[in-house]
C-alpha positions in Angstrom: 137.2 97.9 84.7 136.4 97.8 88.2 139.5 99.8 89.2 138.3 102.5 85.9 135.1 103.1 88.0 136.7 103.5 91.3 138.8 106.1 90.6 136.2 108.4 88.9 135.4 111.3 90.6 133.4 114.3 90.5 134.0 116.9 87.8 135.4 114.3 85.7 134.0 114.3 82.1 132.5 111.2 80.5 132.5 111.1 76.7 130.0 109.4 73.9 130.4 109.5 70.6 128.2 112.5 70.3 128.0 113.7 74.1 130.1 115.2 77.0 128.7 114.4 80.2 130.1 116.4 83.5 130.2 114.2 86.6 128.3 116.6 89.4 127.9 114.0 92.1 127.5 109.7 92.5 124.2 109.1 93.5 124.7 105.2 94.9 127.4 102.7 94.2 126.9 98.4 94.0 128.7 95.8 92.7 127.6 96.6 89.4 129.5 99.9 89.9 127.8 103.2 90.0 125.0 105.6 89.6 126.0 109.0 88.8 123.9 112.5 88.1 125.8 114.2 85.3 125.3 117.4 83.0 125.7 117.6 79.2 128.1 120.0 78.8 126.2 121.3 75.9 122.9 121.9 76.9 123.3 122.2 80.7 120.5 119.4 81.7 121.1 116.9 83.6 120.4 112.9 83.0 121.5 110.2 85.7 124.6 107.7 83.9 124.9 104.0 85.2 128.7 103.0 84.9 129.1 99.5 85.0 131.9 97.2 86.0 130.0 93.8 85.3 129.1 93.5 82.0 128.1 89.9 81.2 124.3 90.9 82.0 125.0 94.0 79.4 123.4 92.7 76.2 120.6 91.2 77.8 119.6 94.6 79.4 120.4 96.7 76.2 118.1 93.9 74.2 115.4 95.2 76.5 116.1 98.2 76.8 115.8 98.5 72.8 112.4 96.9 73.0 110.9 99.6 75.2 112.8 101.9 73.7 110.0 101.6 70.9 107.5 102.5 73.6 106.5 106.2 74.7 108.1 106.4 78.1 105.5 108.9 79.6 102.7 107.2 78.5 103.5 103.7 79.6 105.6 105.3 82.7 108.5 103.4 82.0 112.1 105.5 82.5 113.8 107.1 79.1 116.7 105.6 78.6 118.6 108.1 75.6 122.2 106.3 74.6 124.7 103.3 75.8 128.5 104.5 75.7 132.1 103.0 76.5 134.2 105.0 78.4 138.1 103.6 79.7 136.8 100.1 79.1 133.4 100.7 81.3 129.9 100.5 79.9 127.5 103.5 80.2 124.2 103.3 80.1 122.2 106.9 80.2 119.3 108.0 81.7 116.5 110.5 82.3 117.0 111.5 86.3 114.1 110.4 89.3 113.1 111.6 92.0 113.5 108.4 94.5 112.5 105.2 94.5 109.0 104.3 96.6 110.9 102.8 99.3 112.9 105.5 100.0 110.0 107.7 99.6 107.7 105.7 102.6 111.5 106.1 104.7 111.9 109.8 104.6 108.6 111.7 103.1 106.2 109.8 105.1 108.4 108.8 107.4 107.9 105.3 108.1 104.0 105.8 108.1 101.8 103.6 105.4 99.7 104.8 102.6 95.9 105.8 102.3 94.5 103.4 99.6 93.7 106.6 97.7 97.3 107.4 97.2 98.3 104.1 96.3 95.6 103.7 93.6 97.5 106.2 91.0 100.4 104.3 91.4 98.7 101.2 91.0 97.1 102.3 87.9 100.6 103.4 86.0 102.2 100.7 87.1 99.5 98.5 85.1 100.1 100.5 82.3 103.4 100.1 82.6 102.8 96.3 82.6 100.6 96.7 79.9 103.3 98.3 77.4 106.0 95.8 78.4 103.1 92.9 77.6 103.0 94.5 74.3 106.6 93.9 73.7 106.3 90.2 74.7 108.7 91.3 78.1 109.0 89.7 81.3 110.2 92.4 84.5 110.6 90.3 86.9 111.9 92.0 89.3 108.6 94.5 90.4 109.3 96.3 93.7 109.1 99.3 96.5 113.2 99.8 94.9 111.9 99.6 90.7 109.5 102.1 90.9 110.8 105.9 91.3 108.8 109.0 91.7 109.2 111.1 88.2 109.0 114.9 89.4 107.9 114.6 93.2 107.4 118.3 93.5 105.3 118.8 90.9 103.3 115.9 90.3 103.6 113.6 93.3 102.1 110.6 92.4 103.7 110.2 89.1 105.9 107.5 88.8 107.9 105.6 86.4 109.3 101.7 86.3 113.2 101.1 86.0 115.8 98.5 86.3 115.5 95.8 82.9 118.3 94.5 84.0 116.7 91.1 85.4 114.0 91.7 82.1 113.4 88.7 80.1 111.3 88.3 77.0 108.1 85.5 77.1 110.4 83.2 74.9 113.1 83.0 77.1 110.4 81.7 80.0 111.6 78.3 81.3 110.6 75.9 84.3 112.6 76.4 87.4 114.2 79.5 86.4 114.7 81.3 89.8 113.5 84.8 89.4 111.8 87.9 91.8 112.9 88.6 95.0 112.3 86.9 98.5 108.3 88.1 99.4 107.8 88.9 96.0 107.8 85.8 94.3 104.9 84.1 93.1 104.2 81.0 93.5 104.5 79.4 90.0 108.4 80.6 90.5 108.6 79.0 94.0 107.1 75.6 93.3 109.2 75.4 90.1 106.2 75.7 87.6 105.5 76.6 83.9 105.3 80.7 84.4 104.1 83.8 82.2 104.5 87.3 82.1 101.6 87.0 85.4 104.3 86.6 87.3 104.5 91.0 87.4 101.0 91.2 88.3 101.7 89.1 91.4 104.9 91.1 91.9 102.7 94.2 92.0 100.2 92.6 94.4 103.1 92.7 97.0 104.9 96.1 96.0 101.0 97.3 96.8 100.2 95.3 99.7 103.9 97.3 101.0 102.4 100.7 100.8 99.3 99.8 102.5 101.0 98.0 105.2 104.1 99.8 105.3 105.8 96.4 105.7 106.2 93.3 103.3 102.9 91.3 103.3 105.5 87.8 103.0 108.5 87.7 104.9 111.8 88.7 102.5 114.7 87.3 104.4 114.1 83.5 104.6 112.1 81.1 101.7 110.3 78.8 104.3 108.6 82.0 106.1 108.0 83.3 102.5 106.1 79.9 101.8 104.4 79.5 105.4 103.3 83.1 105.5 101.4 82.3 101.8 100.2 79.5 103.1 98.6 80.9 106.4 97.4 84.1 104.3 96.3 82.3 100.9 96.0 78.7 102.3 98.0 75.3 100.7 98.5 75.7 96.9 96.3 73.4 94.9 97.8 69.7 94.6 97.4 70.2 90.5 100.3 72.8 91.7 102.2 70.5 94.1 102.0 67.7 92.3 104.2 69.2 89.1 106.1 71.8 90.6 110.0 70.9 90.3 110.5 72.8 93.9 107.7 71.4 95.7 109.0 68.9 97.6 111.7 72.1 99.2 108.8 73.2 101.1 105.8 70.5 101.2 105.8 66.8 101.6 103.1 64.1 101.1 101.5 61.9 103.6 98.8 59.1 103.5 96.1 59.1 106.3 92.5 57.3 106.5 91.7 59.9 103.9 94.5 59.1 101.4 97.5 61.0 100.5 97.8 65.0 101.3 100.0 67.5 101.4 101.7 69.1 104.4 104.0 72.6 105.0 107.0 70.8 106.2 108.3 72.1 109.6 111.3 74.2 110.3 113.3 71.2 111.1 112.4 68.9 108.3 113.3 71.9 106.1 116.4 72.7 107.5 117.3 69.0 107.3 116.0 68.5 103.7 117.6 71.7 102.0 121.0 72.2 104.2 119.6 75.5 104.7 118.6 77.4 108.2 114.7 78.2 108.4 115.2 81.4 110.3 112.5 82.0 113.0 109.2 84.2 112.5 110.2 88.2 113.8 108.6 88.8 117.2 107.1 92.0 115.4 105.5 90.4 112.5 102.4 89.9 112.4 100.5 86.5 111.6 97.9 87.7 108.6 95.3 85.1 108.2 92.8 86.1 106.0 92.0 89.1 103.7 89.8 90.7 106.6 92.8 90.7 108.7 94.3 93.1 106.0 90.8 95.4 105.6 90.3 96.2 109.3 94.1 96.6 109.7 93.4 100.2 110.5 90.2 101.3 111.9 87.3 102.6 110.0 87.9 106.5 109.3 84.9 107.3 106.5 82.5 105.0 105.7 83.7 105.9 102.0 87.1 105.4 103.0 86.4 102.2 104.1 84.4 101.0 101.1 87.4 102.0 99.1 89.7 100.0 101.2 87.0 96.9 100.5 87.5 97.8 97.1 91.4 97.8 97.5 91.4 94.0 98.9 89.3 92.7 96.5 91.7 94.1 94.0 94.5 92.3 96.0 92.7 89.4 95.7 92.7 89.0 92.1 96.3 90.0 91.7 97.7 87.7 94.1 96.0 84.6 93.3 97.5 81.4 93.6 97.1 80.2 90.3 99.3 82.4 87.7 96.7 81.5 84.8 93.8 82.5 87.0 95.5 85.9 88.1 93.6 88.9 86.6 95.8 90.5 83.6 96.6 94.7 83.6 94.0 95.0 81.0 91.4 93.3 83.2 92.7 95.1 85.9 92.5 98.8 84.9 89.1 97.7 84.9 88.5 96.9 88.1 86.2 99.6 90.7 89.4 100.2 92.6 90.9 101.8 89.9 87.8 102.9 88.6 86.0 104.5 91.2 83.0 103.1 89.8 82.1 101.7 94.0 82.5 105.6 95.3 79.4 108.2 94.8 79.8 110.1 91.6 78.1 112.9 93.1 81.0 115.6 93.6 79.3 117.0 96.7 78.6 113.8 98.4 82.0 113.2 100.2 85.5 115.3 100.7 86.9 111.4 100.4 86.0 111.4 96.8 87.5 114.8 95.9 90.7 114.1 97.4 90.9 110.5 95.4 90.2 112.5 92.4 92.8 114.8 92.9 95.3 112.0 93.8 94.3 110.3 90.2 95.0 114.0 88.5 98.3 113.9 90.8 97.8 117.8 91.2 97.5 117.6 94.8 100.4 119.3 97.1 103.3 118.0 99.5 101.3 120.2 101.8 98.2 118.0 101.1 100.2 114.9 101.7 101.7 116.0 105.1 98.6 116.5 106.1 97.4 113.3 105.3 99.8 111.3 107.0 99.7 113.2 110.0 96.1 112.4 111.0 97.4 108.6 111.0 99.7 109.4 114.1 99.6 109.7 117.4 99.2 113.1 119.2 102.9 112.9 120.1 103.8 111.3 116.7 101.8 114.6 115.3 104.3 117.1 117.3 107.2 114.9 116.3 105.8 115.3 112.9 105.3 119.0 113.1 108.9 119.5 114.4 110.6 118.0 111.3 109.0 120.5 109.4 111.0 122.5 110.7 114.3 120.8 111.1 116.8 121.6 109.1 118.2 118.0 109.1 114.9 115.7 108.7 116.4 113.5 105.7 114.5 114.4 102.8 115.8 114.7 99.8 116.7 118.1 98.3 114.0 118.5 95.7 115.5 121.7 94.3 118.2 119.7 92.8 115.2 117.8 90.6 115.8 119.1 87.2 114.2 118.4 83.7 115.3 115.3 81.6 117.7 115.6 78.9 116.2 116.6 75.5 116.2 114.2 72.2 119.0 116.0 70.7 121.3 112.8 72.7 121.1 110.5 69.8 119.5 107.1 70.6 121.3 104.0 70.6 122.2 103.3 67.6 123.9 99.5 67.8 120.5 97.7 68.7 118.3 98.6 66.1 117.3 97.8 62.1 118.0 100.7 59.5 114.4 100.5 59.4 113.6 101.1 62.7 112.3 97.6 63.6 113.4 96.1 66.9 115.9 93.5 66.2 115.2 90.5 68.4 117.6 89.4 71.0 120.6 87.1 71.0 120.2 85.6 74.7 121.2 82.4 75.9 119.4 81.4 78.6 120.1 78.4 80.4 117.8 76.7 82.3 119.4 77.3 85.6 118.8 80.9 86.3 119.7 81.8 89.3 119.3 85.8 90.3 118.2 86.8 93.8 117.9 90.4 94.1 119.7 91.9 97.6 116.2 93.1 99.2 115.5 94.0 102.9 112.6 93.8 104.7 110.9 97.1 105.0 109.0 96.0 108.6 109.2 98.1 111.9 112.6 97.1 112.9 114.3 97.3 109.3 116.8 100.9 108.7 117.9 101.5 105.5 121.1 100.4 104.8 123.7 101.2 102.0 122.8 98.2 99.5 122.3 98.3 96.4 118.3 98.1 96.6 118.5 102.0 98.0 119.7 103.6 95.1 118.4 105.4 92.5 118.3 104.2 88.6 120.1 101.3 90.4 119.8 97.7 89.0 119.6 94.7 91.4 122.3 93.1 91.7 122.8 88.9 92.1 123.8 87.9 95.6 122.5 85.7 98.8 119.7 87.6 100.3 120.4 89.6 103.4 119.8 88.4 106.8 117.1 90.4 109.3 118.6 93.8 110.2 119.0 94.1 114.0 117.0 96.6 116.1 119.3 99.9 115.6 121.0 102.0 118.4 119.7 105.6 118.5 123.0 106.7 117.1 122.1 104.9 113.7 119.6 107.2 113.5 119.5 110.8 111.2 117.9 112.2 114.8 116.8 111.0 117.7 112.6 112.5 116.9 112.5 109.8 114.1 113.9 106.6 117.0 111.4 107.7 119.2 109.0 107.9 115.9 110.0 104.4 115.4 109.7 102.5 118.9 106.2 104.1 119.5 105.5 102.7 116.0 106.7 99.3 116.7 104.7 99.0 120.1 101.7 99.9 118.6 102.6 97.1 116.0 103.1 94.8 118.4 100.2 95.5 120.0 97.9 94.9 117.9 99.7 91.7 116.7 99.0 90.1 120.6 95.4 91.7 119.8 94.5 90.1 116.3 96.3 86.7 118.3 
């Protein structure tokens, strides 16, 4: 099979039962195979097909696929996923076609430069929705991330977004202690101590994937499980010993100690980890910095607006509740669309009051312009970060994607899949066997200052993740790496002013 999926090329016609599909280019390739943007040959739209070469993970993902297949994809925001096909051996899985994933989408629309709180909270708010429809179909993501989330119609509606990648989907039943699940800096605690876990393990995986677009870096370290663990402990504090105390993984990270006071738990050092796991604890990045406490996350940026900044309030307090420690404690999606932040309920109602609250408005209608966003994100940089800006307006080669090539989904006339559901229409449930060892780790990068995209299988689009060791820190990049030497220069003065107001905050 994985010699069938090598040799395709473009122009090459794939063929269901009841579709043609026209090969017009490959969009990304893995070890699962590829991602390729095709046109029915009947209709003339265009849908994105995943050919795979591994296919033991196959029925899992179609078993979850059929379940939110029963869902309204625009609604909840989840992709449409139309048919499932063998071609020459291979396993097709089709599509509706994205934009780009939010990680590309920091990398080369706002190149490199963090979100407004305003902007994030629409995509916060689908993305509990989202949550909110897979809860409702007793389904487990795990695997929430910058890479799983893709921009529907960027041009249009930029804000609009849509969850992807089941592949990694499990339902509640097939929950077990120890599984290992989430990627590195995404995964919550319950999964690292080796606890009893529930479907609040995606709320916590959201927590992050927000905390990302605020900071325009991970909020835990993704390339090492000690940092992970020490940088939670520094920001959140020691989990609580009812944790400690039953997690199978505990003793990985934390040991126990008696003192005049009795028996506590310690962070074991980098040596005693090393020693204890037969595993490297890789040292903390010179660029990273140390974040202590929530307030060192509010006055990350300087005050702008006084309403800006009571949104931002509003924003933390929100992280607060989705990252807690304790997975039964952590706020649910329905609790959460509640909550001001995604309310508004803390800004002035009064539509005269503040230019703050009618651009956060129009962010939630998603009716605002690229124009509008440009702008935006300007105003964070530097006077020469501004020209630098300015200038790839009008460079011909600036790395974004070609948004003309965006077309509309495929219609319903591609029949559904037909092999997963009941003549009736009911969901059947699924035939997994789970083990109790269940060991995925997604390939995932640190998106810090010093990270550049690089051609894994977390950068493409409609791609799943893919098992394999996690990847070690990317080293600072020669100026030849880069698309053009305005976005290096972009980057260095970025990463000084990082660094500099690391030493600062120290």
């Amino acid at each position: 099979m994985a010699a069938v999926v090598s040799q395709l090329s473009v122009g090459q016609v794939l063929c269901s039962s009841s579709t043609k599909y026209t090969i017009i280019e490959f969009m990304g390739e893995g070890s699962f195979g590829k991602v390729a943007k095709c046109q029915i040959k009947s209709t003339c739209e265009i849908v994105a097909v995943k050919i795979l070469k591994v296919v033991q993970n196959v029925q899992d993902e179609l078993s979850m696929l059929s379940r939110i297949s029963t869902l309204d994809p625009d609604h909840f925001n989840v992709v449409k996923f139309y048919e499932k096909f063998e071609y020459s051996g291979c396993t097709c899985l089709v599509f509706e076609l994205l934009a780009m994933n939010l990680l590309q989408f920091l990398r080369t629309e706002l190149h490199f430069c963090s979100m407004y709180v305003h902007q994030i909270r629409p995509i916060a708010k689908q993305m509990l929705v989202a949550l909110q429809g897979l809860q409702s179909r007793w389904i487990i993501h795990s695997d929430i991330k910058l890479d799983n989330v893709m921009l529907a119609n960027h041009e249009e509606t930029p804000y609009k977004v849509k969850l992807i990648d089941f592949g990694l989907a499990i339902p509640f039943s097939a929950a077990r202690c120890g599984m290992q699940l989430q990627a590195i800096g995404s995964r919550a605690p319950e999964i690292c101590l080796g606890l009893p876990f529930t479907e609040a393990i995606d709320m916590w995986g959201l927590g992050c994937m927000l905390a990302d677009l605020y900071l325009d870096q991970s909020l835990f370290p993704v390339n090492c499980e000690y940092l992970m663990m020490k940088a939670m402990v520094e920001f959140l504090g020691m989990p609580p010993d009812y944790q400690l105390c039953c997690g199978v993984y505990t003793k990985k990270f934390f040991c126990q100690e008696e003192d005049e006071f009795g028996s506590r738990w310690r962070l074991l050092t980098p040596e005693e980890y090393s020693a204890n796991n037969n595993k490297k604890a890789e040292e903390w990045p010179a660029w990273r910095c140390h974040f202590k406490s929530w307030d060192d996350l509010l006055y990350f940026f300087n005050e702008e607006d006084a309403e800006e900044f009571e949104d931002r309030r509003a924003f933390i307090d929100f992280l607060k509740q989705v990252l807690h420690q304790d997975g039964g404690k952590r706020i649910s999606p329905t609790e959460a669309l509640q909550h001001p932040f995604i309310t508004m309920s803390h800004l002035s109602q009064d539509p005269g009051s503040s230019d703050y609250l009618t651009e956060a408005q129009s962010c939630m209608s998603m009716k605002c312009t690229n124009e509008d966003i440009d702008e935006e994100h300007k105003v964070q940089l530097s006077p020469s970060q501004v020209l630098l800006a300015n200038s790839w307006e009008s460079d011909e080669v600036h790395g974004r994607e070609p948004f003309d090539q965006i077309l509309t989904p495929a219609s319903s006339q591609i029949e559904p899949l037909s092999d997963v559901n009941n003549d009736n229409g009911s969901v059947k449930e699924p035939s997994l066997d789970w083990g109790e060892e269940f060991n995925h780790h997604s390939t995932v990068d640190d998106s810090g200052f010093f990270t550049l995209p690089h051609c894994g299988d977390e950068n493409l689009e409609s791609v799943s993740s893919v098992n394999g060791p996690v990847e070690e820190d990317v080293p600072i990049p020669a100026p030849k790496r880069f698309r053009n030497v305005r976005k290096f220069f972009s980057r260095i003065l970025k990463t000084f002013f990082g660094c500099f107001c690391c030493s600062v905050q120290e």
